[in-house]
C-alpha positions as CSV (number, residue, x, y, z in Angstrom):
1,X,28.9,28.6,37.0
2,X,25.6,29.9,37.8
3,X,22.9,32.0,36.8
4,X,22.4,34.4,39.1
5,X,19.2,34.7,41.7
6,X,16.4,36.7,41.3
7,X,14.3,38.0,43.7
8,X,13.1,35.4,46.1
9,X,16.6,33.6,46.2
10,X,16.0,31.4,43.2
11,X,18.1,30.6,40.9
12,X,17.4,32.4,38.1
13,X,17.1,30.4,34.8
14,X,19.1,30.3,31.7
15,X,17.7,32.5,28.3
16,X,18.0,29.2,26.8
17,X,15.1,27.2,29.5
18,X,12.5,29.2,27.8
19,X,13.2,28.1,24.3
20,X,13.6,24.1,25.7
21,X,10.9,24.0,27.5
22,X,8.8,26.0,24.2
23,X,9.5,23.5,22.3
24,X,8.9,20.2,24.3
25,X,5.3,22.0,24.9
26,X,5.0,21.6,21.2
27,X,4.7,25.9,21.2
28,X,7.7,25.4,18.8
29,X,7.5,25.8,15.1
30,X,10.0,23.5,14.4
31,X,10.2,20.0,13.4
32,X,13.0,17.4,12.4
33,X,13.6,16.4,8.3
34,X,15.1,12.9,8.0
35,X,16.5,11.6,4.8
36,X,17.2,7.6,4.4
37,X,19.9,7.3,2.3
38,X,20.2,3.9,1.3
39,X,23.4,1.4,1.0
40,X,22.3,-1.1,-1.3
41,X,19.7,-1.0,-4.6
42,X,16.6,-2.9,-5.0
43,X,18.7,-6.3,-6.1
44,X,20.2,-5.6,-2.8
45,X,23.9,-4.6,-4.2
46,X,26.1,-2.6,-2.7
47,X,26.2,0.9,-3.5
48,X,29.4,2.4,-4.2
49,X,28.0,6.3,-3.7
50,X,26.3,6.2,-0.5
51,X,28.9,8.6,1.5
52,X,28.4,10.7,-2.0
53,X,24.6,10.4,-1.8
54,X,25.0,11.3,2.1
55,X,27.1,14.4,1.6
56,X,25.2,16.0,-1.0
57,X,22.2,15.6,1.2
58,X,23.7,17.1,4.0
59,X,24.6,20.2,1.7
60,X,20.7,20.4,0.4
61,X,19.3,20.5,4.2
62,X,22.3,22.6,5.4
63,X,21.1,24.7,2.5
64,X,17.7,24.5,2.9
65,X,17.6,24.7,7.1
66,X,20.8,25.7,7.9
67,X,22.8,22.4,9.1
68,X,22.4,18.8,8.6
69,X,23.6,15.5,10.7
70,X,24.6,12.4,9.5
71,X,24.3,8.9,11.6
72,X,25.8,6.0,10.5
73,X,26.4,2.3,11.4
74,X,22.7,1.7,11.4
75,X,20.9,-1.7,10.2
76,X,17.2,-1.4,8.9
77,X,14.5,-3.7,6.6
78,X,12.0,-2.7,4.0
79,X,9.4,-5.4,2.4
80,X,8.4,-4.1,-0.7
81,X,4.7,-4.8,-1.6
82,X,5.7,-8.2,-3.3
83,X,6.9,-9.8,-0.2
84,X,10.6,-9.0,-0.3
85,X,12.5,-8.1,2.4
86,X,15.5,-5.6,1.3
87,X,18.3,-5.2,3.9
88,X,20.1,-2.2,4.2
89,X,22.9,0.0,6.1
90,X,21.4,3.6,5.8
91,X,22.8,6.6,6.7
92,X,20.2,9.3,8.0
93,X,20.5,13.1,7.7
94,X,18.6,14.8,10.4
95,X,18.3,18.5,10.1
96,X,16.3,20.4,12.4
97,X,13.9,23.0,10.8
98,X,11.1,25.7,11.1
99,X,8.1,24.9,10.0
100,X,8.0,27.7,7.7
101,X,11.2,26.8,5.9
102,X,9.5,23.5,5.6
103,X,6.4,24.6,4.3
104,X,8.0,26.6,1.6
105,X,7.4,24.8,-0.9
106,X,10.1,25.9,-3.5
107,X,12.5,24.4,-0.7
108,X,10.4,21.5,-0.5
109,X,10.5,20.7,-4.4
110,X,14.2,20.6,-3.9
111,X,14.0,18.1,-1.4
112,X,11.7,15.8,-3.4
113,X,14.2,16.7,-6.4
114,X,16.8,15.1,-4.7
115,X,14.9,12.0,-3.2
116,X,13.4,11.4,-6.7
117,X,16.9,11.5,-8.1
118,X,18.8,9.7,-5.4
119,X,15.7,7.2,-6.0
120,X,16.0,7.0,-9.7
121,X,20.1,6.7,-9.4
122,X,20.5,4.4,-6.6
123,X,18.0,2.4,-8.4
124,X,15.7,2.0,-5.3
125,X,12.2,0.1,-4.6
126,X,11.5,3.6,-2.4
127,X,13.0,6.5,-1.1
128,X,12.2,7.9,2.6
129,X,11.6,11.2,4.2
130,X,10.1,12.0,7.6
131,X,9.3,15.6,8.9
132,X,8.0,15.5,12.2
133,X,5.8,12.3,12.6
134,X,4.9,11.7,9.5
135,X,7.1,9.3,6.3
136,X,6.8,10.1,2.9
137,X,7.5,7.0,0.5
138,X,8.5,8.2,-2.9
139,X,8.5,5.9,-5.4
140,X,7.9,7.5,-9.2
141,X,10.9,8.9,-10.1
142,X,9.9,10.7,-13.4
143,X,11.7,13.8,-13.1
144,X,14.2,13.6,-11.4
């Protein structure tokens, strides 16, 4: 199937090109969220809630930005400031988002709601989030 031609005999290009190309320029204002849940606590048992941990994170960003993706099957390593190496099987939730829905910062406190209570019940070291480039470790709890 094709586009069409314009003028000149090219092919003319998709609505779609335009929004692509905007944001590998960086002229987007969007960014990713990721959300580490973890599979195993800071004693490095198992935890029995993870796929409960991951769905309810996919509702918050699907609720926050609109959709959410889980990926599985993933091995990862955190040393915690000790020396201690913790082993774990996370699942990450990747929702795509625009800046300003990011920036809002009553939807942000519900993100760091639920990493501080994830954190608290999962009885992590530290939690993760990264939106864009940058990680966030959170690692006081109180109010969650």
């Amino acid at each position: 199937m094709t586009t069409g031609s314009n003028a000149r005999g090219q092919k003319a290009l998709f609505p779609e090109v335009k929004k692509i190309a905007a944001v590998l320029s960086r002229e987007s204002e969007q960014e990713v969220v990721i959300i580490v849940v973890p599979s195993h606590d800071k004693r490095k048992a198992p935890l029995s809630s993870q796929s409960e941990w991951a769905n309810a994170g996919m509702t918050l960003l699907a609720d926050l930005y609109q959709g959410a993706t889980a990926f599985a099957n993933l091995k990862g390593i955190f040393k915690t400031e000790d020396g201690h190496y913790l082993h774990d099987e996370p699942i990450l939730l990747e929702s795509y988002a625009n800046n300003a829905d990011i920036e809002d910062v009553d939807k942000l406190n519900q993100l760091v709601r639920f990493l501080k209570k994830m954190g608290k019940e999962t009885d992590q070291n530290t939690v993760m989030v990264i939106i864009g480039t940058a990680f966030f470790y959170i690692t006081d709890y109180s109010g969650a």
